[in-house]
N, C-alpha and C positions, 0 to 999 in steps of 0.2 A: 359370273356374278358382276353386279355394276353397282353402279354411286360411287361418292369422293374413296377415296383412301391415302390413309396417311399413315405415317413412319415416324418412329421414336429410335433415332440412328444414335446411340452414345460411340465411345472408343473405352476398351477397357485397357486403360492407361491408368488408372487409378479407380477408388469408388467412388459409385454415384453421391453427391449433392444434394441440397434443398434444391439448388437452380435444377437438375436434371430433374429433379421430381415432377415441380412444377412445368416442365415441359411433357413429359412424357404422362402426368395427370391431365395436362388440357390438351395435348391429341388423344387421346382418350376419351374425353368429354366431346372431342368434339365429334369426332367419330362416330360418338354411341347416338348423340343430336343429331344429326345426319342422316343416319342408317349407313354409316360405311365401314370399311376397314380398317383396320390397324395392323401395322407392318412393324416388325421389331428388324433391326439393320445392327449389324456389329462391325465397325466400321476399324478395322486392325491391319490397315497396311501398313504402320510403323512395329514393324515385328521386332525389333530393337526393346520395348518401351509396353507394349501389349503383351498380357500374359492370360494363359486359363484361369487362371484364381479370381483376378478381377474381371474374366470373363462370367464365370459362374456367378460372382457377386451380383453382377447386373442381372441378372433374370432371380438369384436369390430376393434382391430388394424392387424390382416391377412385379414380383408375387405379392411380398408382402403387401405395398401399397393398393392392391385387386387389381393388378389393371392384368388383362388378357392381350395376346396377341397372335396373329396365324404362326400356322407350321407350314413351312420349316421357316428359318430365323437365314438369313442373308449374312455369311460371315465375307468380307471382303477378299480376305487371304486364300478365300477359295475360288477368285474370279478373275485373276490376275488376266487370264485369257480374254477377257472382254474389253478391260483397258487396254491391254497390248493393241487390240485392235481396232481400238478407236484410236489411239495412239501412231498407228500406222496411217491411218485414215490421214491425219494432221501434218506427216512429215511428209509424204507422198505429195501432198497439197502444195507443198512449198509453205505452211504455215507454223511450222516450228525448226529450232535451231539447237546444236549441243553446243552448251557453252561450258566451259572449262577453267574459271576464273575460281579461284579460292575464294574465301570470305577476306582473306586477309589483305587478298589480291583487291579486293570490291573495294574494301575500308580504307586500303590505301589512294587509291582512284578519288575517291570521293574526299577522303581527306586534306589532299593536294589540291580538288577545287574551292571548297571553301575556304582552305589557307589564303588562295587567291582573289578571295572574295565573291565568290558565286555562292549561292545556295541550294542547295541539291535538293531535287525534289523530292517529296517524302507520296506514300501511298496511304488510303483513309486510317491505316491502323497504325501508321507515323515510322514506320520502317523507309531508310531510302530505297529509292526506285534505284533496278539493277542497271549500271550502265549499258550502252549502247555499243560499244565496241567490238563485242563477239559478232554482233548481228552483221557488221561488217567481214568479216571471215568468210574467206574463197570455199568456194565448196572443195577441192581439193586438198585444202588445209583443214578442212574437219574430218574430213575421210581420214585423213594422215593420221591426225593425233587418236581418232579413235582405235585406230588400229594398230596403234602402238601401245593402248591398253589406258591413256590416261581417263581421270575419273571426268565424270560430266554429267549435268541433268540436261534434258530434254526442254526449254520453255517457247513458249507460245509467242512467233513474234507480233505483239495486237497489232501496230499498224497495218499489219500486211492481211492481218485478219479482220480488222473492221474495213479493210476496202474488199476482200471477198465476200465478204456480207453486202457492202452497198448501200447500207441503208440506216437510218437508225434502229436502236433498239430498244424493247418497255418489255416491262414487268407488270404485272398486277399485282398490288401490293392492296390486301385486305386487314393487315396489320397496320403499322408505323414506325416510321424512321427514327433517329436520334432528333431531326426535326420536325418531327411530327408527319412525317411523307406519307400518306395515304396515297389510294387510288390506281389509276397507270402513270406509272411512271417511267421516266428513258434514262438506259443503264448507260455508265460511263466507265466502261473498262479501262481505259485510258490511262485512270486514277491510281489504276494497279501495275504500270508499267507491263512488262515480259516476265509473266512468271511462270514456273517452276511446274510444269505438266506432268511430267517423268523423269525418273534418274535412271542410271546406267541399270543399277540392280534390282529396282522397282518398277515396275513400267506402268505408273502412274502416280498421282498426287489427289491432296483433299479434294481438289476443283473438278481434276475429271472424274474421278471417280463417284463423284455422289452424283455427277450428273448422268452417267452412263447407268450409274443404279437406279437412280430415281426413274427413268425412261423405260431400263427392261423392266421395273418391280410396278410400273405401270402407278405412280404415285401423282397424287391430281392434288394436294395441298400439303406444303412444306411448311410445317409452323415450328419456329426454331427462335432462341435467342435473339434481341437486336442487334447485338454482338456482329452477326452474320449478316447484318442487313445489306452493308456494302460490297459483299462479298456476291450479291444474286448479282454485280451488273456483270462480271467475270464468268462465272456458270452462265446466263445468258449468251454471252457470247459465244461460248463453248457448244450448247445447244443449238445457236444456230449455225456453225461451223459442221456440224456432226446431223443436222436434219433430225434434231430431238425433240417433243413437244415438251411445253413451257409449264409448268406446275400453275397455280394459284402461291403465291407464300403469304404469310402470315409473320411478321416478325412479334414476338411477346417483349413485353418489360422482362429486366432482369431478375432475380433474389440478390438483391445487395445484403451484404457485410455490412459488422457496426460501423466500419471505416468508411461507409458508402463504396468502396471497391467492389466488382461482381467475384464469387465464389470462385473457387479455385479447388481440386483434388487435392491439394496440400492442405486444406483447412479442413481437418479433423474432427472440429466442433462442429460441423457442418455436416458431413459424412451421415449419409442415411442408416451404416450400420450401425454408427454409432451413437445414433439417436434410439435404435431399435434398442440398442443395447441395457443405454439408460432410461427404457423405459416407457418411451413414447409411444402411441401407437398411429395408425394410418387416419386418423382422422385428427390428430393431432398435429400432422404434418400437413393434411389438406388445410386446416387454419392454419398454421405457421406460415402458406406462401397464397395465401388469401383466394382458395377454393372450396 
């Protein structure tokens, strides 16, 4: 079967939203506009945090609102084998490092520079960038502490990964940025420092893994939040580290709050069951986020 196909990936970390509605209604729409697919993705590598209750909730409330989507449904927790081996793919390469630094270990580092007047760089979503010190670490002294059992994720060293690329990198962006960024655009990993690919007990993260799903689930338009906009230049690069082909995205406007803040799973007035609850029905909510 061919034409576009796209995916409505939530996490059942909580219940779905107006914002998840409205996304998972305009892949939807856009899909059925097209003649293409629709891919539902349940994206629960934080097994910590993800539960079947609000896994069931999520296809309970993409019933309600009609929206269909193929069988079977892509649970992440069931593919750990696919990241692992992209993941290998990456350390093999010489393109990622375990680093071993606490949070506490980070915030003091950084802490101590700005005392001294330096400014620590921050990445687009205003977290500081991880320092650089691990990446100095002898390869015998990672072997060591691994093997001694301490804890460690896996991250991506980018310098070392945008010079094995060579070259720059773009996106097709048929949506828009927080600046209005249309078009092709050239991603700046850069922006996100060395992050966090895999941990010790996960053998992988949000970055690789959507990108390793998006490629086997054969996905040709990722229309998601702007939220995520700065986040394609990192998966881009990851794609082209791993010889993945590059999606179309599409980033949408938010559903903002009365406070202008974007929705959150903690806001219960928001909660699709709880709209269901009091009353509302699916065309109620297609107006409510202006569909």
């Amino acid at each position: 079967m061919t034409g576009p196909v796209f995916r409505f990936a939530p996490s059942p970390n909580g219940e779905l939203h107006l914002g998840h509605a409205y996304s998972a209604l305009l892949n939807a729409r856009m899909a059925a506009e097209t003649g293409g697919r629709l891919l539902l993705r349940i994206e629960d590598i934080d097994v910590a945090r993800c539960t079947p209750q609000f896994e069931e909730g999520i296809y309970r409330d993409l019933a309600w609102l009609g929206i269909e989507w193929e069988q079977p449904v892509r649970r992440q927790s069931d593919h750990f084998d696919d990241y692992a081996e992209a993941l290998d793919r990456l350390v093999d390469a010489g393109l990622a490092y375990p680093s071993f630094m606490s949070r506490g270990e980070v915030r003091a580092i950084i802490a101590e520079a700005e005392t001294e007047g330096h400014e620590w760089p921050r990445d687009p979503d205003g977290a500081p960038l991880f320092p650089e010190t691990e990446r100095r670490l002898s390869q015998r002294e990672r072997e060591a502490r691994m093997q001694a059992g301490d804890p460690y994720a896996w991250r991506l060293d980018t310098r070392a990964a945008l010079a094995h690329v060579g070259g720059p990198i773009f996106w097709e962006e048929q949506g828009h940025g927080p600046q209005g960024q249309t078009g092709l655009l050239r991603a700046n990993p850069t922006a996100w420092g060395d992050v966090v690919i895999a941990r010790k007990e996960v053998p992988t993260s949000y970055h690789l893994s959507v990108v390793v799903d998006d490629a086997l689930q054969g996905v040709t338009h990722v229309v998601r939040g702007r939220d995520l906009f700065f986040a394609t230049a990192m998966q881009r690069l990851l794609q082209e580290l791993l010889g993945l082909p590059a999606p179309v995205y599409v980033h949408h406007d938010l559903v903002l709050g009365d406070d202008g803040r974007k929705l959150s799973k903690s806001r219960q007035d928001t909660g699709l069951a709880t709209l269901r609850a009091a009353g509302l029905t699916p065309d109620d909510i297609r107006r409510m986020v202006g569909l």
